[in-house]
C-alpha positions in Angstrom: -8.5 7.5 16.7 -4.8 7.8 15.2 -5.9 8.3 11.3 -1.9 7.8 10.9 -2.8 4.3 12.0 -5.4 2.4 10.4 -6.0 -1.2 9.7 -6.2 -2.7 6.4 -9.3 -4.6 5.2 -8.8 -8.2 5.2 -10.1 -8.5 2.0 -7.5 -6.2 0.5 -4.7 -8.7 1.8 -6.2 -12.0 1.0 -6.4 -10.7 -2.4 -3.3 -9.8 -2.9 -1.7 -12.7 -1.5 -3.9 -15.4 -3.2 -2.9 -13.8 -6.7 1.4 -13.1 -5.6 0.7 -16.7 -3.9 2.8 -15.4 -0.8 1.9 -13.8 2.4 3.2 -10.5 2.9 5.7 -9.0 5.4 3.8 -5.5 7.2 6.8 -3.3 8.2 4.4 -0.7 9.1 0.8 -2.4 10.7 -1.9 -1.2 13.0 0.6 0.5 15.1 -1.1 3.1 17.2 1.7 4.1 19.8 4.5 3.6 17.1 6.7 0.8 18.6 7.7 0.0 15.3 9.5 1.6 12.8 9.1 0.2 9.8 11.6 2.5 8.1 14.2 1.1 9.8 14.0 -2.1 9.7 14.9 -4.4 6.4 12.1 -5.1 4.2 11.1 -9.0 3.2 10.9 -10.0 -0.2 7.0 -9.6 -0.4 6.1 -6.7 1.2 2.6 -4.9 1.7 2.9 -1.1 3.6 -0.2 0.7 4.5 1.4 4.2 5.3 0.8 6.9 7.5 -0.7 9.4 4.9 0.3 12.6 6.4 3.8 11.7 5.2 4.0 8.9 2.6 7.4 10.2 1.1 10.0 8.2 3.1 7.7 5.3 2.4 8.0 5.7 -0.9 11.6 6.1 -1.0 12.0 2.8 1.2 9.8 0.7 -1.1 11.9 2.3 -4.3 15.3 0.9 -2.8 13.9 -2.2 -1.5 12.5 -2.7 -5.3 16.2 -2.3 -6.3 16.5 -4.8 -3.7 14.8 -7.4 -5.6 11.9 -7.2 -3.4 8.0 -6.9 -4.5 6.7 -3.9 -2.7 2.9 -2.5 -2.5 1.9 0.3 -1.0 -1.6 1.4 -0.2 -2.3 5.4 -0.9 -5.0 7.4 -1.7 -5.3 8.5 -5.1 -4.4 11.6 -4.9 -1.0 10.8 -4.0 0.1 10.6 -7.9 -0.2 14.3 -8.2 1.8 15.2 -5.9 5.3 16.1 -7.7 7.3 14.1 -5.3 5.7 11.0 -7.3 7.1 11.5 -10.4 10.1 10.0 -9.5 8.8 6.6 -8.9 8.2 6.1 -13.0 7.4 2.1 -14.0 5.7 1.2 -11.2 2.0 -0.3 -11.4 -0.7 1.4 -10.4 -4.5 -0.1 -9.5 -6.8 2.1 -8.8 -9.2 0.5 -6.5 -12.9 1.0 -7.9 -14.8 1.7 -4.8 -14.2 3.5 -1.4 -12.5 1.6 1.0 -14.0 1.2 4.5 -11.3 1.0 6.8 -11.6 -1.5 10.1 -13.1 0.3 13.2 -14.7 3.1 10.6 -18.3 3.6 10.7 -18.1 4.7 6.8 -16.2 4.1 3.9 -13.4 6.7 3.4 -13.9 10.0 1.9 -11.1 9.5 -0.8 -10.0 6.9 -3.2 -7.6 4.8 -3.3 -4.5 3.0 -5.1 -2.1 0.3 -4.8 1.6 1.2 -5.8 3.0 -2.1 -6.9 6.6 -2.5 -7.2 7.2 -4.8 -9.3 9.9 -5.6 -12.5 7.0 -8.0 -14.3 4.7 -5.3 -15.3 4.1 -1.7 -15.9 1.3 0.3 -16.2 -2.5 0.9 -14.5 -5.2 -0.9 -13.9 -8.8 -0.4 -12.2 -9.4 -3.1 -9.3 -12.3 -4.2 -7.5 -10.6 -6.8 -4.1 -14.0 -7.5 -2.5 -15.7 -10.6 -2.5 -18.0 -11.5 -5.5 -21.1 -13.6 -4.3 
């Protein structure tokens, strides 16, 4: 399997668009043989981006000028992505750690990292601990 390439948990969407009451544009979806580059292309004004993470940078980049943009941008990363010293520069964003492992689609186990969304966003600032799945 392409770990560049991995779907995101329904749960994790429906979420997020029930609470921005939109649905969001994917620029960069299940895409194992890469026919789209979502780097290229122009970015929506609701946009959700699960990266590859052996090179989230240019993502990063793209959702900060899209934010300029106007557009709402969220990125899903692992955790570990804030210490990174690239990720300094992408101060006032919101950050929601997500309070469980996420099992991935097509994954027989829930990752072995944690994870964050990277909200772009000029209503709030700040962090946050998140839980997206479905209370019964």
């Amino acid at each position: 399997m392409d770990r560049d390439s991995v779907a995101t948990p329904l749960y994790i969407k429906e979420a997020l668009e029930r609470e921005f009451n939109t649905t969001f544009c994917e620029p960069c979806p299940l895409n194992p043989h890469w026919t789209i580059d979502g780097l290229s292309i122009p970015w929506k004004p609701f946009t959700f981006v699960n990266p590859p993470y052996s090179n989230v940078r240019p993502w990063l980049e793209k959702a900060a000028r899209e934010h300029k943009l106007g557009n709402t941008v969220i990125l899903l990363l692992k955790t570990e992505t804030v210490c990174r010293r690239y990720f300094k520069q992408f101060e006032g964003v919101e950050l929601r750690f997500i309070n469980h492992r996420i099992k991935f689609p097509l994954y027989p186990l829930p990752a072995r990292f944690s994870s964050m969304l990277v909200v772009f966003r000029t209503q709030k600032v700040g962090y946050s601990i998140v839980d997206y799945r479905v209370v019964t």
